[in-house]
C-alpha positions as CSV (number, residue, x, y, z in Angstrom):
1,X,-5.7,-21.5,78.0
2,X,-8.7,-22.5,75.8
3,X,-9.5,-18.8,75.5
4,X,-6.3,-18.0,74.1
5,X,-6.2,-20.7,71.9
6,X,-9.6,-19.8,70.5
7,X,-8.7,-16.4,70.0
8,X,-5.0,-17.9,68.2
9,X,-7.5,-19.8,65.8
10,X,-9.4,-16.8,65.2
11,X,-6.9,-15.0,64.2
12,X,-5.3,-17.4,62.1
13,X,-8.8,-17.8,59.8
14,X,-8.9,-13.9,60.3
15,X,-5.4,-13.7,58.2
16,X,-5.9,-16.3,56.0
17,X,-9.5,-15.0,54.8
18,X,-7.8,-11.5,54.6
19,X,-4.7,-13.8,52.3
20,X,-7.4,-14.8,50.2
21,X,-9.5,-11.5,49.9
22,X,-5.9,-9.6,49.0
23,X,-5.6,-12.6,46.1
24,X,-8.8,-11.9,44.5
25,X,-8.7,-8.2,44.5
26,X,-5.3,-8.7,43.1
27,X,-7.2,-11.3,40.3
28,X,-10.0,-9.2,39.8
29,X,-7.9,-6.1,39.4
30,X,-5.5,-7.8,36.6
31,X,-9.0,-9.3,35.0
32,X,-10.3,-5.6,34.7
33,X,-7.1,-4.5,33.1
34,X,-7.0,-7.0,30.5
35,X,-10.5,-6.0,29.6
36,X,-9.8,-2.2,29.5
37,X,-6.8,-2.8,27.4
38,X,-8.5,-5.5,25.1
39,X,-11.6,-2.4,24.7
40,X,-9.0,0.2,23.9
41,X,-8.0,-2.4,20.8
42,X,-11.3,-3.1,19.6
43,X,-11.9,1.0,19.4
44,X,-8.4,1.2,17.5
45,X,-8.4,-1.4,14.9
46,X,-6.0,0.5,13.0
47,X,-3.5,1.2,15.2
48,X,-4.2,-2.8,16.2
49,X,-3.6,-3.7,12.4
50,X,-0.5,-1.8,11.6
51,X,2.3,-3.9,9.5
52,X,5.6,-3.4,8.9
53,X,7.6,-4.5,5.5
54,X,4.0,-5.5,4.0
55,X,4.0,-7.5,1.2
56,X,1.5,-9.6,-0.7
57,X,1.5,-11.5,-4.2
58,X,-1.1,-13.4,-6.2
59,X,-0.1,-16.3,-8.0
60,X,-2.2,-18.0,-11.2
61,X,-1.0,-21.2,-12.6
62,X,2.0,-21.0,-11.2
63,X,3.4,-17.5,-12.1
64,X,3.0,-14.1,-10.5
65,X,-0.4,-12.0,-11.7
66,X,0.0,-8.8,-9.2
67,X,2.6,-8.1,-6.3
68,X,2.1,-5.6,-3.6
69,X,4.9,-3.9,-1.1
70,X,4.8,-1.2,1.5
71,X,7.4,-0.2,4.1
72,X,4.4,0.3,6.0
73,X,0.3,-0.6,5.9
74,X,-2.6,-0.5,7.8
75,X,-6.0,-2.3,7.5
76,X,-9.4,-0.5,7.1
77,X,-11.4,-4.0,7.7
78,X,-14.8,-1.6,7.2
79,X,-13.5,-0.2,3.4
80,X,-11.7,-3.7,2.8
81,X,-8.7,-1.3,2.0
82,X,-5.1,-1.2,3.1
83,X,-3.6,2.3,3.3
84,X,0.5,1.9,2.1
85,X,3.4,4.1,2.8
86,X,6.2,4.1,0.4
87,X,4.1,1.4,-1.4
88,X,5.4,-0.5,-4.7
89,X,2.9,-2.5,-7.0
90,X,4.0,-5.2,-9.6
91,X,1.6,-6.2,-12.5
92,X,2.6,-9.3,-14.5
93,X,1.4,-9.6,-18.2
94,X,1.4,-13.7,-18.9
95,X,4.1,-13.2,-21.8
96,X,6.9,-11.6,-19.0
97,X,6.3,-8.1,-19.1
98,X,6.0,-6.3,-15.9
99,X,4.1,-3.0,-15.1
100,X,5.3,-1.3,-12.0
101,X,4.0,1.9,-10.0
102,X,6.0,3.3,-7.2
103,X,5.0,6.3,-4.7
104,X,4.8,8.0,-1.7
105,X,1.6,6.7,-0.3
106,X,-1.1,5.5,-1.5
107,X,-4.3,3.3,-1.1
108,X,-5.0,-0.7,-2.5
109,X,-9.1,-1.7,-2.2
110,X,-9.6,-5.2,-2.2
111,X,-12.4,-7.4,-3.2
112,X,-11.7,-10.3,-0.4
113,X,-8.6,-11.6,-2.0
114,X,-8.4,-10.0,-5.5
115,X,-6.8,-6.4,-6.3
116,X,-9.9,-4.1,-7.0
117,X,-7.8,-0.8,-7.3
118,X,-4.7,1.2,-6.6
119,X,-5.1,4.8,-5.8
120,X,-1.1,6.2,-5.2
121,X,0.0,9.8,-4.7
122,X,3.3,11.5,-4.5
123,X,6.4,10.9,-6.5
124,X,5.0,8.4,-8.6
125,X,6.6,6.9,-11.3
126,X,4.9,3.8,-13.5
127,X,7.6,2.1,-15.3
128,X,6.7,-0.2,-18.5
129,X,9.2,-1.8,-20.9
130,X,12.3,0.8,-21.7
131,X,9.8,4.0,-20.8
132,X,9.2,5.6,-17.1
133,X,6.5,8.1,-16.3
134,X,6.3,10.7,-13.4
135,X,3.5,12.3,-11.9
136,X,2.1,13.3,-8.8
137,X,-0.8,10.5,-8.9
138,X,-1.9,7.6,-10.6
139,X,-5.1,5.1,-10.1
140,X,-5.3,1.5,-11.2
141,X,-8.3,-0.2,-11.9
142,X,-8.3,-4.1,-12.2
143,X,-12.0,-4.0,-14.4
144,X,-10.4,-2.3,-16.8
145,X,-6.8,-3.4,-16.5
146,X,-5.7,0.3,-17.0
147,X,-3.5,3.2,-15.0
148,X,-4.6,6.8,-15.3
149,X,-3.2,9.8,-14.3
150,X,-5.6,13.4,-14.1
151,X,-1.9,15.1,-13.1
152,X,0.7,16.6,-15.9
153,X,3.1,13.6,-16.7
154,X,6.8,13.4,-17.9
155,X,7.7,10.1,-19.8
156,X,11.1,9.2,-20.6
157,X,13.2,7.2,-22.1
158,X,14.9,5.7,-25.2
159,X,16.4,9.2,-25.9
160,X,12.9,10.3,-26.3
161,X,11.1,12.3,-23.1
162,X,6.9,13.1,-23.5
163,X,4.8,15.5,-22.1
164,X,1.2,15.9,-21.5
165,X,-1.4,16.7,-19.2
166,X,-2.8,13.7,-18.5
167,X,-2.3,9.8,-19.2
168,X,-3.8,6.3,-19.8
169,X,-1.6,3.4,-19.8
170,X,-3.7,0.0,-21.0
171,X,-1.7,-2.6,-19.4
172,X,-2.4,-5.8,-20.9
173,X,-1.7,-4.0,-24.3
174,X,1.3,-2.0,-23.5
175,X,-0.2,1.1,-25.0
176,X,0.0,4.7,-23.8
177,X,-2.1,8.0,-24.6
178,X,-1.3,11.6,-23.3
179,X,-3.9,13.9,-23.9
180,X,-3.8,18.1,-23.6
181,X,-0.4,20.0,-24.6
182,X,1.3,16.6,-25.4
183,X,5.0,17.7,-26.2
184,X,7.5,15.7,-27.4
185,X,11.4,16.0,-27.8
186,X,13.7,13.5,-29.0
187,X,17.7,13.4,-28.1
188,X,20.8,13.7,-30.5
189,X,21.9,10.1,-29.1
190,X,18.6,8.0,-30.4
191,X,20.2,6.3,-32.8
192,X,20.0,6.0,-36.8
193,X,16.7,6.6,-37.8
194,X,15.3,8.2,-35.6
195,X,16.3,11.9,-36.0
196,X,16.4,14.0,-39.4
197,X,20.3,15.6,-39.6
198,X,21.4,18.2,-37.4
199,X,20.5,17.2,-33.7
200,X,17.5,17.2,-31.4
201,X,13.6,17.7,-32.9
202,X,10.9,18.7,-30.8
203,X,7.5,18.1,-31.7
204,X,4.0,18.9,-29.7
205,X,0.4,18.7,-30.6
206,X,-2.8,19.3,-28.6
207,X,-5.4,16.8,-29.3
């Protein structure tokens, strides 16, 4: 009887040892996973930092100084850079004016929280008071508070459309330049003034 009963207790500590074992090979197992997977982030920050709808805006004295929007971004913590898909950027002149640059995809350097530059590419098109320009890239750079374009450029608007080979746009001014084969044509609707009798004139010069 006391045999068997020894052998009963035995077995029970047998089983509940094996319980516990089963328990922290299950805990150890879920630990090690964790790990792995929180590895596999740390080697793909990018993929880690992706966002959706991103958006970001600087104020100063209570009005807006820059505004940045992408249907999608992802950090480069390394380059302090975001790159932008479908990205829109805003710049606000102090008396209401807005400059605005649109495109396909692009890339915004920061310098910590301030906009250092804006490199976009792909159907870009910079809009400033009554006038829109197309190209196929454009680069903002906050030192110098300008947008430049190395790529051919079409400007229209108020019954007037530009062309030229390249072009600087100095945004606190509101001044433009074309440079190379800049072609001008003006439209039979631009109003009085603006056109000598008899229609359309076109115009180009190569400075």
């Amino acid at each position: 009887m006391k045999n068997r009963l020894r052998l009963a207790v035995i077995g029970a500590v047998v089983l509940a040892l094996g319980g516990i074992g089963v328990l922290v090979a299950r805990s150890l197992r879920m630990q090690w996973r964790e790990e792995a997977a929180q590895t596999g982030l740390d080697l793909l920050p990018q993929v880690a930092q992706r966002i959706q709808d991103f958006h970001r805006v600087k104020t100063q004295d209570g009005r807006k100084v820059w505004e940045v929007a992408a249907r999608e971004a992802r950090y480069l913590d390394e380059e302090q850079a975001v790159v932008v898909n479908e990205p829109m950027v805003r710049l606000y002149m102090p008396d209401g004016r807005m400059v605005a640059l649109s495109g396909h995809e692009g890339r915004v350097a920061l310098d910590g929280r301030e906009l250092r530059e804006v490199d976009l590419a792909g159907g870009i098109e910079v809009q400033f008071n009554d006038y829109t320009a197309r190209t196929d890239r454009a680069v903002y750079q906050h030192a110098t508070d300008r947008i430049s374009s190395p790529q051919p450029v079409e400007i229209v608007g108020r019954a007037l459309q530009l062309r030229g080979e390249r072009m600087e746009v100095d945004v606190g001014a509101q001044k433009l330049r074309l440079f190379r084969n800049v072609t001008m044509t003006l439209q039979p609707d631009a109003g009085p003034g603006l056109l000598p009798p008899g229609g359309a004139s076109h115009a180009s010069a190569q400075p």
